[in-house]
N, C-alpha and C positions, 0 to 999 in steps of 0.2 A: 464578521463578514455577514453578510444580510442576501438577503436572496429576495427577488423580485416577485412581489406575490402583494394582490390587494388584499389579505388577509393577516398580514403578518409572515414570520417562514415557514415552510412546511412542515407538518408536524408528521414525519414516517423517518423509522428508524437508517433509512435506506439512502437518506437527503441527508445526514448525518457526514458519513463516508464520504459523499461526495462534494459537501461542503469541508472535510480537511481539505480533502486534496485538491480545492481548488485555494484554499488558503495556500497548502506548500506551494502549488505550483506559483503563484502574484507571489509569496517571498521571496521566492528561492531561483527567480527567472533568471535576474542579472549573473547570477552566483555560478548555474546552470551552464546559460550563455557563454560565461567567460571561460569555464571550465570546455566546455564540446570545443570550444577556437581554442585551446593551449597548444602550439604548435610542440613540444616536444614530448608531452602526455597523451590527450586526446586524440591527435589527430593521427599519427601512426597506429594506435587501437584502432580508430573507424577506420582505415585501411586495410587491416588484418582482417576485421572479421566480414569486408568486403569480399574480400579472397577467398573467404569459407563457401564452399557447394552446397556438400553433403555432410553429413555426423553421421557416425552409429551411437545411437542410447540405449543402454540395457534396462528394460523394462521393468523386469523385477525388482533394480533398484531404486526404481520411483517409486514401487509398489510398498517398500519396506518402512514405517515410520525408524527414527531413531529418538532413542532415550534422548538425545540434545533439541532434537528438533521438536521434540511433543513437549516438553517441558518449557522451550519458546513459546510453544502457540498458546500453553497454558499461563504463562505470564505476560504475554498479549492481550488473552481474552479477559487477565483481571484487571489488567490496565486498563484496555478500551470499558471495560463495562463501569472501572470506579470511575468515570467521568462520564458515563452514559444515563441521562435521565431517567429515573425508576418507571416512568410510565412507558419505556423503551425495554427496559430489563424484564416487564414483565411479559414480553411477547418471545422472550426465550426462555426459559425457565430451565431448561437442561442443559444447555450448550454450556455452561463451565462444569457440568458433571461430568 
């Protein structure tokens, strides 16, 4: 995918992110689309959470990392980083520490 730029694409780590997501989004539209219209899946979900007012969230437990969830982010970050160009890697140099 190519980004519109008289220079060639952007060279900032930050155009990165936003060029996947605009890749999944152009693959993955039709996929998306069909899925949100499923009359017996989707469409009573969107209706539920229509229904929804208010929530109570317990704060604390957003506050708490878990062992599953840190060990995600930590296998995310060697993901995104082994496909991330070294002249991008070098502007974090501690974020996988």
């Amino acid at each position: 995918m190519k980004e519109p730029s008289p220079n060639g694409p952007k060279k900032d780590a930050s155009s990165l992110s936003v060029r996947l997501l605009r890749y999944v989004i152009a693959t993955s539209y039709a996929k998306i689309t069909r899925r949100l219209k499923h009359k017996t899946l989707s469409q009573p979900y969107i209706r539920s959470l229509k229904t929804v007012d208010t929530f109570n969230m317990v704060e604390s437990e957003l506050e708490q990392p878990t062992r599953q969830g840190t060990e995600n982010d930590r296998l995310f970050l060697i993901k995104f980083f082994s496909t991330t160009p070294p002249e991008f890697q070098i502007q974090f140099p501690k974020l996988l520490k």
